[in-house]
C-alpha positions in Angstrom: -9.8 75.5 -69.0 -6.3 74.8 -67.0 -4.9 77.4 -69.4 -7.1 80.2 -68.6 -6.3 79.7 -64.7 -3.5 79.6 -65.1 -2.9 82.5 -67.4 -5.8 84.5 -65.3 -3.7 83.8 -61.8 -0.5 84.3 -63.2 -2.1 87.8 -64.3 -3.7 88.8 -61.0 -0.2 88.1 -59.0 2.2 90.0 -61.4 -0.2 92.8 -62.0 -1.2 93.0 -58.0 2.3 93.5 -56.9 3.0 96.0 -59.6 -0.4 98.1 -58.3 1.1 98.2 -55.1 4.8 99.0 -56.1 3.7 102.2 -58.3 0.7 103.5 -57.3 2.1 105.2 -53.9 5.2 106.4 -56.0 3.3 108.0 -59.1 0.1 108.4 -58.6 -2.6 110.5 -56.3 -5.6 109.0 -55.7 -9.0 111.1 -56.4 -12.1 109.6 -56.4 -10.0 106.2 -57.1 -10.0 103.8 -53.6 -6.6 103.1 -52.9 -6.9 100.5 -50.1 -6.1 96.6 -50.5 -9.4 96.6 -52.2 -9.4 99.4 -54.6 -5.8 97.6 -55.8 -7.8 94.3 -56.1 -10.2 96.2 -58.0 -7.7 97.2 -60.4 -6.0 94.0 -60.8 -8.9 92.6 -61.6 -9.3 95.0 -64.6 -5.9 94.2 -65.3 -6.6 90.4 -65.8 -9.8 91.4 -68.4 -6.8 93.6 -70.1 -4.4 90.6 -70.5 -7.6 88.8 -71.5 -8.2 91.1 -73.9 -4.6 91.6 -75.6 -4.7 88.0 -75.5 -7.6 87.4 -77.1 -6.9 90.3 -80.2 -4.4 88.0 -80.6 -6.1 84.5 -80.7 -9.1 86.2 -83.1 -6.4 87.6 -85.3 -4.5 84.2 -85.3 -7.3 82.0 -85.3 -5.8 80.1 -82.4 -7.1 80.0 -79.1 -3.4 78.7 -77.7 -1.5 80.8 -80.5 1.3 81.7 -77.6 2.4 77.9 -77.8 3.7 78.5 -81.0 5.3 81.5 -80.0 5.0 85.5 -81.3 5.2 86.2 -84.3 6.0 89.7 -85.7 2.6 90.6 -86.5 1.8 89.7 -83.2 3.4 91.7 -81.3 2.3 94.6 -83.2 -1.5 93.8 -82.9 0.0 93.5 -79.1 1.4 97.1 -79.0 -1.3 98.8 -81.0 -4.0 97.3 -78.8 -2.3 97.6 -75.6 -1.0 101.4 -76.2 -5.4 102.1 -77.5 -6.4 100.0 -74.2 -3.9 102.0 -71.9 -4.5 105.5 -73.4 -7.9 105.2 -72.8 -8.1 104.0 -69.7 -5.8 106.7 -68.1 -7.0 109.5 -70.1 -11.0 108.9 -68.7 -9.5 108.4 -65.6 -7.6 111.4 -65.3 -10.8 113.3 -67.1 -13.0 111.9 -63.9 -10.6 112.6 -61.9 -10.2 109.3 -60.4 -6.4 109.5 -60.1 -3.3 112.4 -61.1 0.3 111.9 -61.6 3.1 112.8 -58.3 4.9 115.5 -59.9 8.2 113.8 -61.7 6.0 111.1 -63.5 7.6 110.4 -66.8 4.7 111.2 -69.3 4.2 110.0 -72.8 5.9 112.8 -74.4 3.4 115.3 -75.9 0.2 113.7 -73.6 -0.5 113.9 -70.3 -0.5 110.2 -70.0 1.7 108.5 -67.1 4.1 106.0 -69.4 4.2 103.7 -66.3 1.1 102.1 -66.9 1.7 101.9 -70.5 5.0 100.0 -69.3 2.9 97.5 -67.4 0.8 95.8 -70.0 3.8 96.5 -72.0 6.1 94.5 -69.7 3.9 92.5 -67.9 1.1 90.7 -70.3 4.4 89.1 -72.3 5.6 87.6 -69.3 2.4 86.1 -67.9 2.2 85.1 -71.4 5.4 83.6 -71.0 4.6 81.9 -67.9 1.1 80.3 -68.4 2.9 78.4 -71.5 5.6 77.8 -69.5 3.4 76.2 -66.6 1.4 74.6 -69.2 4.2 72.8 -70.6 5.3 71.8 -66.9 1.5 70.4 -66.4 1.7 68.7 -69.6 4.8 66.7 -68.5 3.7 66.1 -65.4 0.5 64.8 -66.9 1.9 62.8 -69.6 4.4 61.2 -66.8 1.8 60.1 -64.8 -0.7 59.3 -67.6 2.6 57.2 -68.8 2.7 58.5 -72.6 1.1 61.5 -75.0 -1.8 63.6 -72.9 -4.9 63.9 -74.2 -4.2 67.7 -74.5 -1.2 67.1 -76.4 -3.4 65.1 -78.9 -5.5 67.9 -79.7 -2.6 70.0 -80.1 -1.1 68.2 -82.7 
């Protein structure tokens, strides 16, 4: 349970600042709400996403906490297969409801009409809050084991 908090806040603050970095350079809001709460909205998407890449991998793996042992090849190209299907998709119904276009200058996936910059961030970002929930859950697992004064419980089960 302390993993997926940690992985699921780690999510919401990488992927919240990165809706509000690029969104007023490259996109135009539509039908899409662009306040504080539409990029809440979207972050919260972004969060089921990383759940989602990081769940083809666990199924695929048969490990719930497969990122502990670090990627593996296949891995990461379940990772990029399922993130490039997730992010195609959700831009191209979004652009077909007109939720959202591109500022003009928007590097596109050559040959679509799909933004790359989204692509980029569950590219970018979903390995790095990987990267930080097993790096906070190592942290916790010290600090744990120090104040538990040997092995955690959670190390046990690891094992």
């Amino acid at each position: 349970m302390k993993h997926a908090a940690i992985l699921s806040v780690i999510a919401f603050l990488l992927h919240f600042a990165w809706e509000n970095v690029q969104c007023p350079l490259f996109f135009v809001h539509g039908t899409y709400d662009a306040t504080w709460r539409g990029m809440t909205t979207a972050t919260l998407g972004d969060v089921v996403i990383t759940w989602a890449l990081y769940g083809s991998i666990a199924a695929a793996r048969r490990d719930w906490r497969w990122a502990a042992a670090g990627w593996k090849l296949r891995d990461w190209v379940l990772f990029v297969a399922v993130a490039l299907l997730i992010g195609f998709a959700i831009e191209l119904r979004a652009l077909g409801q007109d939720r959202w276009a591109y500022r003009v200058g928007t590097p596109l996936v050559p040959g679509t009409r799909v933004s790359i910059i989204p692509l980029l961030q569950l590219l970018l970002l979903t390995p790095a809050v990987i990267q930080l929930s097993e790096a906070a859950m190592r942290c916790f697992r010290s600090r744990f084991s120090e104040v538990s004064g040997g092995t955690s419980s959670f190390d046990e089960r690891r094992r």
